[in-house]
DRENBA-148169 format. One line per 4 residues: number of its first residue (from 1); their letters; for each residue x, y, z of N, C-alpha, C. Coordinates in steps of 0.05 Angstrom, whole numbers, padded with zeros to 5 digits, always signed. Example, Ala and Ser with C-alpha at 12.3 -4.5 7.8 and 13.67 -1.06 7.14 Angstrom:
<rs>
1 = as = +00264/-00114/+00156/+00246/-00090/+00156/+00264/-00066/+00156 | +00257/-00045/+00142/+00273/-00021/+00143/+00258/+00001/+00157
</rs>
This chain:
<rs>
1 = xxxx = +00401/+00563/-00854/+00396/+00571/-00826/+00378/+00551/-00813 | +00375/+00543/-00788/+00372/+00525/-00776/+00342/+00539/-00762 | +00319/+00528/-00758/+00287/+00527/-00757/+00290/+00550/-00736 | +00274/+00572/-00737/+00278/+00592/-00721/+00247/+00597/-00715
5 = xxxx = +00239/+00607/-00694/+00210/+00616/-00683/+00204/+00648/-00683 | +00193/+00653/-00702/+00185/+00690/-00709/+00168/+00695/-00694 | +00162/+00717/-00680/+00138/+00734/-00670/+00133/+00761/-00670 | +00111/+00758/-00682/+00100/+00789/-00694/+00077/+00802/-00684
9 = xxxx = +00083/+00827/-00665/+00065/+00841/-00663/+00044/+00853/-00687 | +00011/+00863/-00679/+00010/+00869/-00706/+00002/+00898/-00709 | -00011/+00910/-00696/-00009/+00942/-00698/+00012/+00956/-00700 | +00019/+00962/-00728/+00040/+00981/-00720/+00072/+00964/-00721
13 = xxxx = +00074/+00938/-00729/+00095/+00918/-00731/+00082/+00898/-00769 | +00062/+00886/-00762/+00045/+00879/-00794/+00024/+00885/-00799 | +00008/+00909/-00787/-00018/+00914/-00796/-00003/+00951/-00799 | -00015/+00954/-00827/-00007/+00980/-00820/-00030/+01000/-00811
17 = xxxx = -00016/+01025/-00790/-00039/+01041/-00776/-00049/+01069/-00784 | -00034/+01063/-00820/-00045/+01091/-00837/-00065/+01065/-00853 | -00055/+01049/-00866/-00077/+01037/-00888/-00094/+01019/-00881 | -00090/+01010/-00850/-00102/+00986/-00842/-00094/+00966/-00857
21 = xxxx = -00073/+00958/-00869/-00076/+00940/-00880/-00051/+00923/-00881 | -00043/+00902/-00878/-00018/+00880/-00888/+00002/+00891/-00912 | +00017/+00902/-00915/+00037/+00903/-00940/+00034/+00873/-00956 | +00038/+00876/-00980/+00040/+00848/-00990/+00071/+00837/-00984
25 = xxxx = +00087/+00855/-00989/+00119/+00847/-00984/+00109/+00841/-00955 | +00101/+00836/-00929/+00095/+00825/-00907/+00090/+00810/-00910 | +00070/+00800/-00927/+00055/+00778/-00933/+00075/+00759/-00941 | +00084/+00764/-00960/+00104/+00742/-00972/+00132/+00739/-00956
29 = xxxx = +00142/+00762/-00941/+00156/+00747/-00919/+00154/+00727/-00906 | +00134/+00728/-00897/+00114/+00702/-00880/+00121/+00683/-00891 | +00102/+00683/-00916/+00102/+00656/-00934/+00130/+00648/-00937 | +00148/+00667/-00940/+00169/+00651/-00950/+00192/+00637/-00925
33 = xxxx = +00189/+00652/-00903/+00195/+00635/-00886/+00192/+00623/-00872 | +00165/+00610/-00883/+00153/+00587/-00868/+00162/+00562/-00896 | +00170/+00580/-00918/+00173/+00560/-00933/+00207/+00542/-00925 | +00217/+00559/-00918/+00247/+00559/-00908/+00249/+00542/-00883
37 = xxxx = +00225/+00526/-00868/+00223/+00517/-00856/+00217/+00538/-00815 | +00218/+00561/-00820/+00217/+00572/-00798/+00178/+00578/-00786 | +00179/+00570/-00762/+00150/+00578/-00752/+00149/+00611/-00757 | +00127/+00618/-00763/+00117/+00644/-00745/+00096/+00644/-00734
41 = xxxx = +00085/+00655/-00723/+00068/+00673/-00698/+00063/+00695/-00692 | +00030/+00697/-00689/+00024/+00727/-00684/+00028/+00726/-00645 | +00042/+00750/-00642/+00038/+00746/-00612/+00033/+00772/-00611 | +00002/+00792/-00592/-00009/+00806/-00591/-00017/+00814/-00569
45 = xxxx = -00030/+00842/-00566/-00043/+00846/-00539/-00072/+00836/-00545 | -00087/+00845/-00573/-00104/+00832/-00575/-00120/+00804/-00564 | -00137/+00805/-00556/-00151/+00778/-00551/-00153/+00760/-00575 | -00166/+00739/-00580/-00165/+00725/-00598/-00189/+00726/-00620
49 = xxxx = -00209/+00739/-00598/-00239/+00747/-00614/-00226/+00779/-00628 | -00205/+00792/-00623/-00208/+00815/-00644/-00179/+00811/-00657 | -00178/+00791/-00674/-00152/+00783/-00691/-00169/+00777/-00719 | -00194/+00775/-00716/-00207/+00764/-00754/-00204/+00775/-00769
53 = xxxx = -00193/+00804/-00778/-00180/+00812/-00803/-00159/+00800/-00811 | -00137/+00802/-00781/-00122/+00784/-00792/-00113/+00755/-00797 | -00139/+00743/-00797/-00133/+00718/-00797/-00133/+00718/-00825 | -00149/+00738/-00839/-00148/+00727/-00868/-00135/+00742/-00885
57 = xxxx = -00116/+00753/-00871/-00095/+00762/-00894/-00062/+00751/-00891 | -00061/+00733/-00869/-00035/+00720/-00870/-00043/+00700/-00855 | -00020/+00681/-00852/-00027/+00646/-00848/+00007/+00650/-00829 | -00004/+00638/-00809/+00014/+00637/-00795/+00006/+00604/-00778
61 = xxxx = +00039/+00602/-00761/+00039/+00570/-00740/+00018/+00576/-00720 | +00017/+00593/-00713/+00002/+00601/-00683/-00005/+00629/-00676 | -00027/+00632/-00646/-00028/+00659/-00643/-00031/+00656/-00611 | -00017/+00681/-00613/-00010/+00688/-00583/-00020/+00707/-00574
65 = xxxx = -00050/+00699/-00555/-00063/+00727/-00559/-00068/+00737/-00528 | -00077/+00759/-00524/-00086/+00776/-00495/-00063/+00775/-00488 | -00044/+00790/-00485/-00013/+00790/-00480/-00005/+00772/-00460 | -00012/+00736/-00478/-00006/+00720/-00469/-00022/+00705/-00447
69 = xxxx = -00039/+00711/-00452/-00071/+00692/-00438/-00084/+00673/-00458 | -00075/+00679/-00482/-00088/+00655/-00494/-00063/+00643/-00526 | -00060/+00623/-00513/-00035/+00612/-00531/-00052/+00590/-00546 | -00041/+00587/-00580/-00054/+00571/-00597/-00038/+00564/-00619
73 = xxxx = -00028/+00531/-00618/-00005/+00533/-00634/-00022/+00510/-00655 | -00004/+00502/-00683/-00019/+00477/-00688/-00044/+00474/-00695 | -00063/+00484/-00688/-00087/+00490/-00690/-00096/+00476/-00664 | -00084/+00473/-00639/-00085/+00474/-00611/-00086/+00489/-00582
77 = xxxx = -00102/+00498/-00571/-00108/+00515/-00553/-00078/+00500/-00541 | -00063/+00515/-00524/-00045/+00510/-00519/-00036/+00513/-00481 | -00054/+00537/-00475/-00060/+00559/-00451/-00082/+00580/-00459 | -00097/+00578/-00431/-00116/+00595/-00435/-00122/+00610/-00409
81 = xxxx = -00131/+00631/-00402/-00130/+00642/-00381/-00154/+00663/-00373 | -00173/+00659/-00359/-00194/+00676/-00364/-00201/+00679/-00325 | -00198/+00711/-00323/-00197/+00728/-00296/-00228/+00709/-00287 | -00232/+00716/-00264/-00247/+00713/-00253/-00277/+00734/-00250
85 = xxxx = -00303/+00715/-00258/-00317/+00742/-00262/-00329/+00770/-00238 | -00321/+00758/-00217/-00331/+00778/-00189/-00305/+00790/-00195 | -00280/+00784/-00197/-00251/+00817/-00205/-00268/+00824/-00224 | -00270/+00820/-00252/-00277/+00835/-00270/-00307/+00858/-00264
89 = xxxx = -00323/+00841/-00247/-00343/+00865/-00229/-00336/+00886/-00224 | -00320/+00875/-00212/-00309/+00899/-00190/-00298/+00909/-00195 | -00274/+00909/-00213/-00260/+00930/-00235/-00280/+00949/-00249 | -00296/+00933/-00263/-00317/+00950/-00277/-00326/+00968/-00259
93 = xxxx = -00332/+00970/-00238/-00349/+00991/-00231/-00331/+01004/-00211 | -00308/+00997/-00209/-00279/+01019/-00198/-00277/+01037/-00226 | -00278/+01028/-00249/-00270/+01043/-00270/-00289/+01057/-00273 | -00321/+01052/-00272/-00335/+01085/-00264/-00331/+01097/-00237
97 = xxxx = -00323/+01090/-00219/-00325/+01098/-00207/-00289/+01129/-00201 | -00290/+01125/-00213/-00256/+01132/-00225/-00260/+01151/-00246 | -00287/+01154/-00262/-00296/+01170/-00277/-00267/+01159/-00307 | -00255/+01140/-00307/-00247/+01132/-00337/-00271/+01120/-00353
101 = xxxx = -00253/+01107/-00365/-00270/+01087/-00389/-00255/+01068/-00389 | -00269/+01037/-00395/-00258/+01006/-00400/-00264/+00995/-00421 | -00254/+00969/-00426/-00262/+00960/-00443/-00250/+00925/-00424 | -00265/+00910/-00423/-00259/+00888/-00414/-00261/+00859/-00441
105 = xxxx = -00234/+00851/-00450/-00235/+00835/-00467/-00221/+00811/-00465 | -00245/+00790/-00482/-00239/+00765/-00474/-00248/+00756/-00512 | -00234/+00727/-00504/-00235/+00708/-00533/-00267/+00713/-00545 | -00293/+00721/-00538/-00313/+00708/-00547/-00326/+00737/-00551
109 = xxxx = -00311/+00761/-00542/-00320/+00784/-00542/-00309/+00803/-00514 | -00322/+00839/-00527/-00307/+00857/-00506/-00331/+00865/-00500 | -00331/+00867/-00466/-00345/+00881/-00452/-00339/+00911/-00439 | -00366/+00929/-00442/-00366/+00954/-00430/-00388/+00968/-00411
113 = xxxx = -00387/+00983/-00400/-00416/+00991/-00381/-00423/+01005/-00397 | -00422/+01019/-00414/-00440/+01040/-00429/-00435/+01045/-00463 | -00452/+01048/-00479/-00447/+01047/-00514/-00437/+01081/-00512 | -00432/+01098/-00488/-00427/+01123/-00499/-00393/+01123/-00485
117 = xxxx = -00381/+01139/-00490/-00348/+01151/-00481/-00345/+01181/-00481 | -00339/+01187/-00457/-00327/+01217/-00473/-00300/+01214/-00477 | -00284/+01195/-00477/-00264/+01198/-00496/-00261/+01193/-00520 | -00247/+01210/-00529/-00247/+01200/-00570/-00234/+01176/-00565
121 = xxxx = -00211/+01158/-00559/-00203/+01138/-00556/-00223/+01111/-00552 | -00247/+01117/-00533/-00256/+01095/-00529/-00287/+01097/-00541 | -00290/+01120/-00557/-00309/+01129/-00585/-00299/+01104/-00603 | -00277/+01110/-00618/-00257/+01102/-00632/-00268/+01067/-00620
125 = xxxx = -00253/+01054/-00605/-00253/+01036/-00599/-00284/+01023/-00599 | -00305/+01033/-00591/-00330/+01022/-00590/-00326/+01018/-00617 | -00325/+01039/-00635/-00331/+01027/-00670/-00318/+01018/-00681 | -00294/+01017/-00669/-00276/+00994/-00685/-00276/+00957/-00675
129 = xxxx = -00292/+00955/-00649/-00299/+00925/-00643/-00331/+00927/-00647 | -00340/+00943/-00659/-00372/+00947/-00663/-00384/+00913/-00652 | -00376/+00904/-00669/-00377/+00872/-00684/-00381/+00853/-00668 | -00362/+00860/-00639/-00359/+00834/-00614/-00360/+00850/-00587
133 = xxxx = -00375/+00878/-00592/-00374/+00895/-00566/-00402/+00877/-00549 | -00404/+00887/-00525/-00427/+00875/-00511/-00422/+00902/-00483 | -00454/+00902/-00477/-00457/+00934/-00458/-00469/+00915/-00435 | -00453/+00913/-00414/-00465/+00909/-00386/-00463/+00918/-00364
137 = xxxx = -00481/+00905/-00348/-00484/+00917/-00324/-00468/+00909/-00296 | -00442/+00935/-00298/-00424/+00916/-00281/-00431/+00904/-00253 | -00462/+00912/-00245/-00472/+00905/-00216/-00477/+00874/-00218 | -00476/+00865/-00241/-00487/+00835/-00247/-00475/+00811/-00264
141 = xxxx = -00468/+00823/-00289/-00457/+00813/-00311/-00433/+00823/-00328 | -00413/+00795/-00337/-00396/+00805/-00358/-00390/+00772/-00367 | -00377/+00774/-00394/-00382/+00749/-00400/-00343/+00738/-00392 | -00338/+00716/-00401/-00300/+00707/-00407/-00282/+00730/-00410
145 = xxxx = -00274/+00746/-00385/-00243/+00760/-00392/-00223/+00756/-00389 | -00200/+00762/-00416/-00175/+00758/-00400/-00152/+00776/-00392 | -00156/+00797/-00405/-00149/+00825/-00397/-00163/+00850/-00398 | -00162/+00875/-00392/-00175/+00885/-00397/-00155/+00919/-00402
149 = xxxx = -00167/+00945/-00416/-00156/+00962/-00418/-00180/+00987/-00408 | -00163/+01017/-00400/-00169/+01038/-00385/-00168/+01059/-00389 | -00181/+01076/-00398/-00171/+01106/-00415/-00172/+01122/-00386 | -00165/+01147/-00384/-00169/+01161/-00367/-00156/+01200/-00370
153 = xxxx = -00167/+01213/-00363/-00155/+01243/-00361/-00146/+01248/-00341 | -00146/+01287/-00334/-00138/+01295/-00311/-00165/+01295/-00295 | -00188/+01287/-00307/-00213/+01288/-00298/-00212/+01256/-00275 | -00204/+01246/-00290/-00200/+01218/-00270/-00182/+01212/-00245
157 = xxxx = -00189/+01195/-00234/-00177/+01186/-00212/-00162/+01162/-00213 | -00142/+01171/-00231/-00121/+01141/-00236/-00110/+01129/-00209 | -00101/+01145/-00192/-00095/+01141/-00169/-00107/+01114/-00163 | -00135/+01133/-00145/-00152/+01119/-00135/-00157/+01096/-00148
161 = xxxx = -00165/+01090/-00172/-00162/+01069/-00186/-00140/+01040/-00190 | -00127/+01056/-00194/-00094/+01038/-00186/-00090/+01022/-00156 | -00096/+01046/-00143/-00101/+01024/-00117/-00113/+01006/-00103 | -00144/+01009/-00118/-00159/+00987/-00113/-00163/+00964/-00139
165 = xxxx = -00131/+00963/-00146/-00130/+00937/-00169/-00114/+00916/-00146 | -00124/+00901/-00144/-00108/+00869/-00136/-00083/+00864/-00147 | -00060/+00854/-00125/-00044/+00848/-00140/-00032/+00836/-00163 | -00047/+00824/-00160/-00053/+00802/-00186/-00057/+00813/-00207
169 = xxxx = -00055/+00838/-00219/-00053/+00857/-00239/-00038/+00867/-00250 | -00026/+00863/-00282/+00003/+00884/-00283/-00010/+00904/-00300 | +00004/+00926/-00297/-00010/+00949/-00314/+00023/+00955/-00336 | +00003/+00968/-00359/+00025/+00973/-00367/+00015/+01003/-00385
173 = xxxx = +00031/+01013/-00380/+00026/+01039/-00391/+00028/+01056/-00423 | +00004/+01056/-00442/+00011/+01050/-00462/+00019/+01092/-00477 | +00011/+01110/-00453/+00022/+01121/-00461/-00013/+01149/-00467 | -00006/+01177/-00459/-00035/+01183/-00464/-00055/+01181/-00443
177 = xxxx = -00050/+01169/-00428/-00075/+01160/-00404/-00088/+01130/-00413 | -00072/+01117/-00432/-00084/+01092/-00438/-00071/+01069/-00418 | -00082/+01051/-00415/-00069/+01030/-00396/-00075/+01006/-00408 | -00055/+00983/-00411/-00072/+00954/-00415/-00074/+00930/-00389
181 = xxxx = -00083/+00928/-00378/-00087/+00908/-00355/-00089/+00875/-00358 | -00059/+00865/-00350/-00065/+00845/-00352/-00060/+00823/-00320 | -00070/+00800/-00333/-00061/+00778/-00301/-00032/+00780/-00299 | -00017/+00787/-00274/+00011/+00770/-00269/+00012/+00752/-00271
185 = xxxx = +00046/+00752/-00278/+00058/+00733/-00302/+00058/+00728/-00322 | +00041/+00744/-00334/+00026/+00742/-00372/+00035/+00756/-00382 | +00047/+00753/-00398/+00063/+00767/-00421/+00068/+00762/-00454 | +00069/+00772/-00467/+00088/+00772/-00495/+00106/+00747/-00491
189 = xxxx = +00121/+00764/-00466/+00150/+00738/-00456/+00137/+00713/-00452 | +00120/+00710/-00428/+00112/+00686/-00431/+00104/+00667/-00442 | +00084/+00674/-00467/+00072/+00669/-00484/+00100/+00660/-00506 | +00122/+00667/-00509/+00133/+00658/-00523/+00156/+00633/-00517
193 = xxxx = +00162/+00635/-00484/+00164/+00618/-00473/+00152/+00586/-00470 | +00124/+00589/-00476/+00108/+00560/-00483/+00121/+00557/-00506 | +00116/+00568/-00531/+00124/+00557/-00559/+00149/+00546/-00556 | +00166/+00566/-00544/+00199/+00552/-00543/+00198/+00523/-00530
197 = xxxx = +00189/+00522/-00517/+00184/+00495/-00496/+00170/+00477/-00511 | +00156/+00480/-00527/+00132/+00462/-00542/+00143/+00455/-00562 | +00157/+00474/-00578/+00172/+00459/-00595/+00203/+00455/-00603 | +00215/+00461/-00575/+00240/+00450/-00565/+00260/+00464/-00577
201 = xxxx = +00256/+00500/-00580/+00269/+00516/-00590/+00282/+00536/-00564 | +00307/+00548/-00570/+00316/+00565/-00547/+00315/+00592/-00558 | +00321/+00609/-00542/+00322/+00636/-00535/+00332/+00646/-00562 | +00353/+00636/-00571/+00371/+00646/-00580/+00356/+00638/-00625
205 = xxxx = +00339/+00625/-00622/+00320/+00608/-00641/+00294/+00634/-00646 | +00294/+00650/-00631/+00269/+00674/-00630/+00277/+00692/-00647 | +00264/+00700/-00659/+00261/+00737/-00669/+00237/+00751/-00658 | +00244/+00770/-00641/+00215/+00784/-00643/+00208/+00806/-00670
209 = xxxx = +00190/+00819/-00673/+00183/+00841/-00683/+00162/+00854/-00671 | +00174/+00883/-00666/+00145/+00899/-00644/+00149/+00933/-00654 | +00138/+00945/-00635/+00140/+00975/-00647/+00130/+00992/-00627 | +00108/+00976/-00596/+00105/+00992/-00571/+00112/+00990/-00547
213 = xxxx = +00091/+01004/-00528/+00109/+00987/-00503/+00097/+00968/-00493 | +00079/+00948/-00495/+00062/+00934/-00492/+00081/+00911/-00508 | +00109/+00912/-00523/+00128/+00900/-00541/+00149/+00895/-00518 | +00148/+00906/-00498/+00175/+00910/-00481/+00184/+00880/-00474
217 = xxxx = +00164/+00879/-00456/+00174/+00842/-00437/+00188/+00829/-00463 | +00183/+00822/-00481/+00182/+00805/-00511/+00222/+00810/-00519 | +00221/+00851/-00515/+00237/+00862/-00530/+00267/+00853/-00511 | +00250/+00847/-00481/+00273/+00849/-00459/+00285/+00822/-00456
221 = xxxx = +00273/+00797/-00469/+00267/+00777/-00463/+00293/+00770/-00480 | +00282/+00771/-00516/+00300/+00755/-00530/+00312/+00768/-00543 | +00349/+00753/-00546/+00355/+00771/-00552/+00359/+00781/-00583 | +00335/+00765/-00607/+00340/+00779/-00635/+00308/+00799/-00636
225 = xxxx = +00315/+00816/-00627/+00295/+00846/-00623/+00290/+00863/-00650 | +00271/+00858/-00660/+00273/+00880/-00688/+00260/+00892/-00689 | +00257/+00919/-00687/+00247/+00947/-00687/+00242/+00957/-00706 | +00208/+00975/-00707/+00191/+00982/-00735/+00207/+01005/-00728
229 = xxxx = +00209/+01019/-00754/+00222/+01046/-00762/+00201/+01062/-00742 | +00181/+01063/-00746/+00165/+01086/-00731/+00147/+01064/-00703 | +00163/+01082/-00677/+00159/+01060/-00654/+00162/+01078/-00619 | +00158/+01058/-00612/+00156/+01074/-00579/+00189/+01078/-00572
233 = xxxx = +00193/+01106/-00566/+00222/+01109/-00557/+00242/+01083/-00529 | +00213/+01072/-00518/+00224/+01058/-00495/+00235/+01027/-00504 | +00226/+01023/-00525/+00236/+00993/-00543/+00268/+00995/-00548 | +00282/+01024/-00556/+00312/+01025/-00562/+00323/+01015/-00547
237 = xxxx = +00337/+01013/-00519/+00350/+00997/-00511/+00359/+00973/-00511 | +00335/+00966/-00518/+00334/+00924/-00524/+00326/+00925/-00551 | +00332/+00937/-00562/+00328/+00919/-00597/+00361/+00918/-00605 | +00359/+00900/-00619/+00381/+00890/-00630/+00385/+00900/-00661
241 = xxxx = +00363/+00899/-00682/+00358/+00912/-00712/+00338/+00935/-00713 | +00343/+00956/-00722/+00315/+00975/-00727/+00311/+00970/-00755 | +00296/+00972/-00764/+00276/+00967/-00794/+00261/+00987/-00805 | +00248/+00984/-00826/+00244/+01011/-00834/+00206/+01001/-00829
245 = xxxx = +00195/+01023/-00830/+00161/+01025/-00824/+00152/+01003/-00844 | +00129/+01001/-00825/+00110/+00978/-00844/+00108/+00992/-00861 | +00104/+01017/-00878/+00088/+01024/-00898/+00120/+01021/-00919 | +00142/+01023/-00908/+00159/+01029/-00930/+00176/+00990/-00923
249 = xxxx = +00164/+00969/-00921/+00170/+00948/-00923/+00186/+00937/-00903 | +00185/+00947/-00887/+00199/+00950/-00863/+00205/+00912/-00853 | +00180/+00899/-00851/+00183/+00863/-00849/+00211/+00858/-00870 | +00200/+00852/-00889/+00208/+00848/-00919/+00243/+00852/-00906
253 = xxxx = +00240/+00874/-00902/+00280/+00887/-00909/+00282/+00871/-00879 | +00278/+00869/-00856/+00290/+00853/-00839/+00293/+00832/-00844 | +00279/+00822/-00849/+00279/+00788/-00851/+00295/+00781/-00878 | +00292/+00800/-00898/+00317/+00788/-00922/+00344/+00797/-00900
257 = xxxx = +00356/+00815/-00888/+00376/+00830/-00879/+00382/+00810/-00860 | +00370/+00798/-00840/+00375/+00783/-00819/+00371/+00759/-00837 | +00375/+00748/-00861/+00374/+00714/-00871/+00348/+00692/-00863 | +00328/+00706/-00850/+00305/+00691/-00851/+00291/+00685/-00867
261 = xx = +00300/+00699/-00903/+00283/+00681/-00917/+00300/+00667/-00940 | +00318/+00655/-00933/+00339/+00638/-00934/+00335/+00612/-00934
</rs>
């Protein structure tokens, strides 16, 4: 088979979200089709500051991070993309004022206005970036963002909120009252569009692998689509293979099934 470009979401596509952890049959997929001569790539919603678990459990060509605000191939910054800090102000303090919760994240760390939440979601989330969280004051300060995400109830004013976002915003709806916010034009898709271009591969040269909707642009884009067994109902239309769950080897059986480790 002729050099092909992989991209792998990782929640829920190679990290699993019962064990936290990489399958080893994942693991050695990787390896072995990079031995076969094929790139892979993490391409994520993640920023690039909350990928360090997995940097050290698999070895990949590149990473594609903030759903495509920060591209890194080679061991080369490739694209980088960081909002402006007066939007990010001013978001911040629409999102109290909106009575949600944020989380504003960038390569060097995530910013929030307050260490408390009353949502379990963004409880959850404070202690799971414990590590690169930072608490400011959105009247003044926030540090490098390049997207950011939104929890919200029937207590909130998504509305209101929504409308005083700039165009320059795409939202995407992860489902729950969660939202991930990123710059127009930034995408999964896009982000995989540089690689193809950089290293002189086409459309048809891609695999994705995803499992939400934050997977869509990616899923809509190219057309070898491979789908985790356990996944967002809105991915079926555009996948091309379904697979079985990360926990039951789900990588592993696509990529032997589809000849990528060949």
């Amino acid at each position: 088979m002729s050099r092909k470009a992989l991209f792998f979401d990782i929640d829920g596509t190679l990290l699993s979200e019962v064990t936290r952890q990489v399958p080893e049959s994942a693991k050695r997929a990787l390896e072995k089709a990079r031995a076969c001569g094929h790139l892979v790539f993490i391409n994520t919603g993640r920023t690039y500051g909350q990928i360090g678990i997995i940097k050290d459990l698999v070895e990949v060509d590149g990473w594609l991070c903030g759903c495509g605000t920060y591209i890194e191939a080679g061991g080369k910054v490739l694209y980088y993309r960081v909002m402006p800090t007066e939007q990010c102000l001013r978001i911040g303090r629409a999102i109290d004022a909106a009575d949600m919760d944020g989380i504003m994240e960038g390569k060097d760390g995530c910013y929030v206005g307050s260490p408390e939440s009353r949502f379990e979601q963004g409880r959850d989330m404070r202690k799971h970036l414990k590590g690169s969280i930072n608490y400011v004051n959105w009247q003044r300060e926030c540090g490098p963002v390049e997207k950011f995400c939104v929890i919200s109830d029937e207590q909130s004013d998504r509305a209101g909120f929504f409308r005083s976002l700039d165009l320059d915003i795409d939202v995407i709806d992860r489902g729950d009252g969660f939202y991930e916010c990123v710059p127009a034009g930034h995408s999964k898709a896009s982000a995989i569009n540089v690689i193809l271009k950089t290293y002189d591969l086409s459309l048809q040269d891609a695999y994705v692998f995803g499992d939400s909707t934050n997977d869509i642009s990616m899923f809509e884009h190219v057309p070898n689509a491979i789908l985790m067994g356990k996944h967002s109902v809105e991915l079926e239309p555009f996948a091309s293979f379904q697979t079985k769950t990360v926990e039951q080897d789900g990588i592993w059986y696509a990529m032997e099934k589809l000849g990528l480790l060949e």
